[in-house]
N, C-alpha and C positions, 0 to 999 in steps of 0.2 A: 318626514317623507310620507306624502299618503300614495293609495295606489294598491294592487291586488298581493295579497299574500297567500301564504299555503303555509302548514306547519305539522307538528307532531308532538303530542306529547305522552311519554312513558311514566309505568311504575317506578317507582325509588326503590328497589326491596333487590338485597342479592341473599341469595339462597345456600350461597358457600359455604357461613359457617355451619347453617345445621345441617344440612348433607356433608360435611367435612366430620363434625359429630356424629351424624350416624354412622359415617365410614369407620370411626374409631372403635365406637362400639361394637359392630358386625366382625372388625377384626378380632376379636377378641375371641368367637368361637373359631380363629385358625390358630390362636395360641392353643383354646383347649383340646383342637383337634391334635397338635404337634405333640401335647404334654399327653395325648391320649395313647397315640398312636404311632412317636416316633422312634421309643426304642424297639417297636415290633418293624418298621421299616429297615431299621441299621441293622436290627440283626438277618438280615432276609433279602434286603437289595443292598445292603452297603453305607459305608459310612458318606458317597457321594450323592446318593439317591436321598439321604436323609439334611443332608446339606445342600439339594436341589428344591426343596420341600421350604428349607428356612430360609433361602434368598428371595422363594416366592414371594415370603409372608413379609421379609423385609422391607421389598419394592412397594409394598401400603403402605409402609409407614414413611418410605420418603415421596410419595405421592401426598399425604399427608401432611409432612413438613413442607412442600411446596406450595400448599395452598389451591391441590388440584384435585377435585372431589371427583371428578367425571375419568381423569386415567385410574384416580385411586380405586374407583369401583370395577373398571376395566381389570387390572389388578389382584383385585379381589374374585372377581371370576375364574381369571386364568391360575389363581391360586386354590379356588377347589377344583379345576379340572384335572391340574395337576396333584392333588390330593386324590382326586378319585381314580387314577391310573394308577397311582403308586401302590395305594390300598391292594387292590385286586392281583397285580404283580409280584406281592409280596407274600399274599395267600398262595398263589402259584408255586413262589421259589420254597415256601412254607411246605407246601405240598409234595413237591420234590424231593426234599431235603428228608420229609417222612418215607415218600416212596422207597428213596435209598437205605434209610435204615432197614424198613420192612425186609426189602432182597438180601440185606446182613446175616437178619434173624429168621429168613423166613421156612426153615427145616425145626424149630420149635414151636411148637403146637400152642404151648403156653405164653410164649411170648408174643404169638399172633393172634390170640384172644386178647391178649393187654394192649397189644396196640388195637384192637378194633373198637375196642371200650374207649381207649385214649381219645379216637378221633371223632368216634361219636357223642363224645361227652365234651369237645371243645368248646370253650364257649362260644365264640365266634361260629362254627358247624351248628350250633344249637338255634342259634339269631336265624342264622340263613335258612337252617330247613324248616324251623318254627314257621316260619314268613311264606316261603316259596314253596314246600314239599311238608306240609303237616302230616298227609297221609302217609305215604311213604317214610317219614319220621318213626311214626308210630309202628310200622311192619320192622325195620330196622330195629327197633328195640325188644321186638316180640322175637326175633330169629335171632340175636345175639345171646339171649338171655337161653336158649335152648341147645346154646354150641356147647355147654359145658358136658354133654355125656357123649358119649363113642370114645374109639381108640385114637391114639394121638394122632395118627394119618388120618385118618376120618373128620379131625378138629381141625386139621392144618387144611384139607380141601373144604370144608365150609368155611372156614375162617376168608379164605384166599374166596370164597364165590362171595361171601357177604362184601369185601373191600372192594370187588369187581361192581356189585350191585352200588356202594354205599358211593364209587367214585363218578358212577352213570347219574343216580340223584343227585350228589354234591355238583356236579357237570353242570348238569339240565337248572337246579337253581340259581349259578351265579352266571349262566347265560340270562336267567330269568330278571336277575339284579341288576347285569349291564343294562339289559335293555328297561328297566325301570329307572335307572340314572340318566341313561342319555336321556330319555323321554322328561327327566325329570327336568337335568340342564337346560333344554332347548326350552324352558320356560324360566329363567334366571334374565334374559336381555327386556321379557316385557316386567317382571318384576322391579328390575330397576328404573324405567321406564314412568312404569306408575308411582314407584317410589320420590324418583324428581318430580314429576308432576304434581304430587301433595307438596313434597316439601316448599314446591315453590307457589303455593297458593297463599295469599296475601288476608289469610282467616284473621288477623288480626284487625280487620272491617268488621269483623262479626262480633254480634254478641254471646253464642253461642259456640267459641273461639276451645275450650278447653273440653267442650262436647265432643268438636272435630280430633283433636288429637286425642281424645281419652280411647276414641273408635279406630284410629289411625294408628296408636300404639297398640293395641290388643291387636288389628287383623297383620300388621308389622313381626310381630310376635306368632301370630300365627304361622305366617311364611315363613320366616326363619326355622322354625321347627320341622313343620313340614321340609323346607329346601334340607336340611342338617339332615333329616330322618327318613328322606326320599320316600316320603309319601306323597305321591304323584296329584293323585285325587284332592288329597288335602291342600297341595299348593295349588291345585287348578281354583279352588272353592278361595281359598284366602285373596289370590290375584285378581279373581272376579271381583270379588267382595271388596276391594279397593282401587281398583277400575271406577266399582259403582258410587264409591264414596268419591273420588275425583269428581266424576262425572254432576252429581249431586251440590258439593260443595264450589264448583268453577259458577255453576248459575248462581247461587248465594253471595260468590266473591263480587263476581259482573256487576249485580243489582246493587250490593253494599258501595261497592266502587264509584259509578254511577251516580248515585246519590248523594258520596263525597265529595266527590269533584262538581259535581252541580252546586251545593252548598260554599264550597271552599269559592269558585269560581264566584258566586255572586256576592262573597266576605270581600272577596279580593278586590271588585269594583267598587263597591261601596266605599271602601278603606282609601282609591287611588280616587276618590273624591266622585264618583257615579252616581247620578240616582239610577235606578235600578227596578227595572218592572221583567214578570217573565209569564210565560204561559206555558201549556203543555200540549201539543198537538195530538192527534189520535193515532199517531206512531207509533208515539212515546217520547219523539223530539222535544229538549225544551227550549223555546227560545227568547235569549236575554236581551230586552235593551234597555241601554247604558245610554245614559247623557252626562256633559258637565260642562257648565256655564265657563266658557259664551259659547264656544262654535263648536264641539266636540262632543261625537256618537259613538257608541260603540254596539254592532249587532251580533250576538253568536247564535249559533246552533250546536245541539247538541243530540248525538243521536245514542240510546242504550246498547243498541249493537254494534258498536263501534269506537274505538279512540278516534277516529275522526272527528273535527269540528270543523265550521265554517266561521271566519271572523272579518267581520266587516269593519272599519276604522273609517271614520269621517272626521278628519280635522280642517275645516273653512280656511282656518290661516296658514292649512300646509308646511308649518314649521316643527311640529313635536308629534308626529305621528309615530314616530323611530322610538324617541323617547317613552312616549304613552305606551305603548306595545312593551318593552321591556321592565319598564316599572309594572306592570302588569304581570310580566313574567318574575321578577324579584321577589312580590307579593306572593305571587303562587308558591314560588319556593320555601318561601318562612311559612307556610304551611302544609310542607312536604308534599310539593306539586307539581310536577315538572311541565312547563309547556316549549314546546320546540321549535320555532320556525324556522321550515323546511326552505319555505320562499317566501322573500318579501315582495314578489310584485311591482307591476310597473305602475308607473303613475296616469291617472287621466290626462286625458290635451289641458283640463285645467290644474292636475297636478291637486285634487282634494280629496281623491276617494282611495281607498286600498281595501284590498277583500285575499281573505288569508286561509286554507286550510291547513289545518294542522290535528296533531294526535294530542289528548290527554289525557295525562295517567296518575296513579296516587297510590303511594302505599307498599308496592309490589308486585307483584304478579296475577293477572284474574284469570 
């Protein structure tokens, strides 16, 4: 059947399992988060909050076993959001639970110096003022260390101003920490983002293939630490930075691609019996033509910025254009190539010519 056609042809590359691999791995710091930080949850929210925490992390792993990389990272999100409310909720109930004892004890002079040493020596209080409140850190430690002389009332009223001071800084810093989290979070949806975006570049057209990932695992690596250690900055700079490498490596994929499928395309008519001549216009278009004894032409075009092609078929005796076209497309695919037609076209009044756009692709994703 000759006559005009239209078509498309795609990358062969699915991206699943190593984004399904990386999801496994990434799970792994909600195990070491859980094995960190979950018996400070159970004893502080409860044995259901701590049990709310391990469904989360579960729902990866059957996202996982399902073969769905895209809910599983979903998933994975809503499983540090919900980590990072527990965490702070738990400090809270942690905080109460001190408060209360303090009003117990709080007619012992002695025993309200040992709690203000306790809570300023926590380690967790030490993380947080270190970070948010160094200076005020540092006067806390100069005025605590001076409560030890006066008379017992006189130790119990500084005692009780220093815990009033120590609960306004603890206050002001993990106001300061919420909002370095949120801020942190709200850059977690482009992280994954550029994350699928590498994973599904089709680098293995390059020769420089293990360059890409050596750079791709380091700034990968980089963001996870920064996301785990909410340093803000530090994830802004990582994100960038693999932004930039996408960006970078999508032109290298295009051009390698490109070049494949240019090469593969004119194996493929040779093989289905073509001779085969081509040029390169000042576009960058190349265009193939294909003959073979007796009556049959074949013309493409092919343009760099596009899976688009033009395909032109000329078969004089009108009988094997259907044929010639799909043996053409067989060929492509024993060398991982897919060609698509979209439309085959109607025929001339003489029923001898067909002209065909379509997409081609090779390898993946560009």
């Amino acid at each position: 059947m000759s006559g005009l056609k239209t078509g498309r042809m795609e990358v062969v590359y699915d991206p699943t399992p190593k984004r399904l691999a990386d999801l496994e791995s990434d799970a792994t710091k909600l195990d070491a988060w859980l094995e960190r930080n979950g018996s400070f949850i159970r004893r502080h929210l409860g044995e259901e909050a701590l049990k709310a925490a391990r469904e989360a992390r579960r729902r990866v792993d059957e996202c996982i076993d399902a073969y769905d990389p895209d809910a599983g990272f979903d998933c994975y999100g809503d499983a540090w959001r919900l980590f990072r409310e527990l965490y702070p909720q738990a400090q809270d109930a942690k905080e109460r639970e001190r408060r209360q004892q303090q009003r117990i004890h709080q007619k012992a002079a002695a025993q309200l110096l040992s709690e203000c040493r306790q809570i300023l020596e926590d380690p967790n209080n030490q993380r947080l003022l270190q970070r948010w409140a160094p200076k005020e850190l540092h006067e806390l430690c100069s005025s605590l260390r001076a409560m030890d002389s006066g008379a017992p009332h006189q130790r119990q009223q500084k005692a009780k101003a220093w815990q009033e001071r120590f609960d306004q800084v603890l206050l002001a810093s993990r106001r300061a920490a919420t909002q370095n989290a949120k801020a942190v979070q709200e850059h977690l949806p482009r992280l994954m983002a550029v994350s699928a975006k590498l994973s599904g570049l089709n680098v293995g057209l390059l020769a420089d293939a293990e360059s890409f990932h050596a750079q791709q695992s380091q700034l990968q690596e980089q963001a996870e630490d920064a996301l785990e250690n909410e340093e803000l900055q530090a994830l802004v700079d990582a994100v960038d930075a693999l932004d930039e490498l996408a960006a970078a490596y999508e032109q290298k994929v295009g051009a390698a691609a490109f070049e494949r499928k240019k090469d593969t395309l004119e194996k493929a008519l040779r093989t289905c019996g073509y001779s085969v001549t081509l040029r390169t216009e000042l576009d960058g278009t190349v265009v193939f033509q294909a003959s073979s004894f007796p009556f049959k032409s074949v013309s493409v075009e092919m343009s760099p910025e596009t899976n688009e092609m033009k395909l032109d078929v000329n078969d004089e005796r009108g009988k094997h254009c259907v044929e010639d076209v799909k043996g053409l497309q067989a060929e492509l695919c024993r060398q991982g190539v897919v060609m698509t037609i979209t439309d085959w076209g109607k025929g001339s009044p003489q029923g001898v010519y067909q002209h065909t756009s379509q997409n081609l692709s090779v390898g993946g994703a560009i």
